[in-house]
N, C-alpha and C positions, 0 to 999 in steps of 0.2 A: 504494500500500500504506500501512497507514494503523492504529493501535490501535483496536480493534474496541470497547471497554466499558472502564468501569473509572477511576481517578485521571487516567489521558492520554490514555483517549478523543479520536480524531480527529487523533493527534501522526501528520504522515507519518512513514514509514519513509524511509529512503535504501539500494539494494543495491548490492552489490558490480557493477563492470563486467563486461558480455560475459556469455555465456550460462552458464558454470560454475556459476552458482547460480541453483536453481529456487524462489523464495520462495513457501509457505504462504499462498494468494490468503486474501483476509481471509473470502470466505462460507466457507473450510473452514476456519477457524481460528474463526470464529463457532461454528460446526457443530460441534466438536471442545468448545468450550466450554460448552458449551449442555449436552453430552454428562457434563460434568465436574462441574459444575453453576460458578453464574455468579463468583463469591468466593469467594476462599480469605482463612484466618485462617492466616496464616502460614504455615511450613514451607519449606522451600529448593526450588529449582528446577534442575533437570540439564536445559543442552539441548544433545543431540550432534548434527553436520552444523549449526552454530548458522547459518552463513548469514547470514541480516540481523540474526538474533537476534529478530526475532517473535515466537516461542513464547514464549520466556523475558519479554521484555517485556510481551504480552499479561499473562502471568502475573502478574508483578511489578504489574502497573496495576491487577489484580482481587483486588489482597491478599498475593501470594506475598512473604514477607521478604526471601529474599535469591534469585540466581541464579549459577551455574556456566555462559557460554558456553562451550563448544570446538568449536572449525575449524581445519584446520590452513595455512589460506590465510591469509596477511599480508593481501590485499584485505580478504577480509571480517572478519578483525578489528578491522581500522581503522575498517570502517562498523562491527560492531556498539558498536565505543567511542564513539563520534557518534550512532547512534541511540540507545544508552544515555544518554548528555550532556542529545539534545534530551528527553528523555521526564522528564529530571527522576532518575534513577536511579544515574546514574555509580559511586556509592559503595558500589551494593548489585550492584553485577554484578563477576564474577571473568572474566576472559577467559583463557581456559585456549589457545593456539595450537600444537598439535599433535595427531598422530596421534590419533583417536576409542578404538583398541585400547590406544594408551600412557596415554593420558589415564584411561582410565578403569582401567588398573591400576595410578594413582598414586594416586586417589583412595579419601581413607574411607569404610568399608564403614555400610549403614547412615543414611548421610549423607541423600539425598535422600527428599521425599514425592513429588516429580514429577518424570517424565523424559521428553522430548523425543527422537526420533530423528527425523531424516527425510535420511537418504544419498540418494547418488544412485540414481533407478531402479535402473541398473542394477545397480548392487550388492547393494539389497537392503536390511533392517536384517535380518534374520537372523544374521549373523556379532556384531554389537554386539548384538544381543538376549540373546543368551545369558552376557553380562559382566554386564548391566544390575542382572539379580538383584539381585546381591553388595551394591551402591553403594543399591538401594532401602529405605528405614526398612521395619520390616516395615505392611501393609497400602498399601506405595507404589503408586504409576500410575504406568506406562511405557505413554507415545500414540506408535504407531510411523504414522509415513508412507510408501506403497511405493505403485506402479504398483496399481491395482486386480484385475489380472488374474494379478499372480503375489503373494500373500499370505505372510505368512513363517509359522511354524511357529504350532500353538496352542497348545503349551505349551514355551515356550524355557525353559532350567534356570531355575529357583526363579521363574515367571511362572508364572501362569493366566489363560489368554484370557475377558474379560467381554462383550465387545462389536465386533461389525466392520462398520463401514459401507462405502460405496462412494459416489462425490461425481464422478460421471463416472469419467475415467481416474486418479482418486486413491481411495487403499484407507486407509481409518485404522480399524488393529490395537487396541483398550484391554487392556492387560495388569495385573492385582496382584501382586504379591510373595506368596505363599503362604504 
């Protein structure tokens, strides 16, 4: 796993041990970007289920100013603090390590241009989809991750569904802030 484009193009990643986290293969994180279109000029980055931190990194290497990870696994904080390190970003990521529903009802409404989900299959992002609104600037992006074959809603509160691909057994949601 590896930064797809961008200032750290090429930087590997490092994940957390054992199978508890399923990282964002880099062709759907291409795929996802491509979607977004390739650079951003600033604006903060939300990514919940952060995991390796990927998302938010990709983002940060193609322009995004600053980032918010949260996980609530000690593992993968410590790598996304070390992936953050190698990539060059240290100072512009926030490691938020707790609950995705606490975290994000700590957080400023408003706040982000882009947000990140990708829970486990099994859960879903439907449950955190419907918080996401709140914390999005208005005209935000919320790119959700979920199983292809079980999709979360088309309009979770204050979202409107733009775009839904399928990448094999991965489904990626694009949602705006309305």
């Amino acid at each position: 796993m590896r930064i797809v484009a961008g200032s750290a193009r090429g930087r590997p990643l490092a994940a957390p041990p054992g199978a508890g986290t399923r990282p964002t293969s880099d062709k759907v994180r291409g795929a996802v970007f491509n979607l977004l279109g390739q650079f951003f000029e600033g604006g903060e980055v939300l990514d919940l289920f952060a995991g390796t931190g990927a998302l938010a990194l990709e983002a940060l290497s193609r322009g995004g100013a600053a980032a918010v990870c949260v996980d609530a696994d000690r593992a993968a904080a410590e790598v996304i603090a070390r992936n953050a390190a190698a990539c060059g970003f240290a100072g512009r990521v926030e490691i938020v390590r707790a609950p995705v529903e606490r975290a994000l009802a700590s957080l400023p409404a408003g706040r982000f241009t882009l947000c990140f989900l990708d829970p486990p299959y099994a859960a879903g992002p439907a449950a955190a989809l419907g918080s996401v609104g709140r914390v999005l600037a208005p005209g935000g992006i919320a790119v959700a991750e979920h199983d292809a074959r079980r999709p979360p809603p088309d309009r979770p509160e204050g979202l409107v569904l733009e775009d839904r691909r399928s990448y094999g057994d991965t489904g990626i949601s694009i949602y705006r802030r309305g």
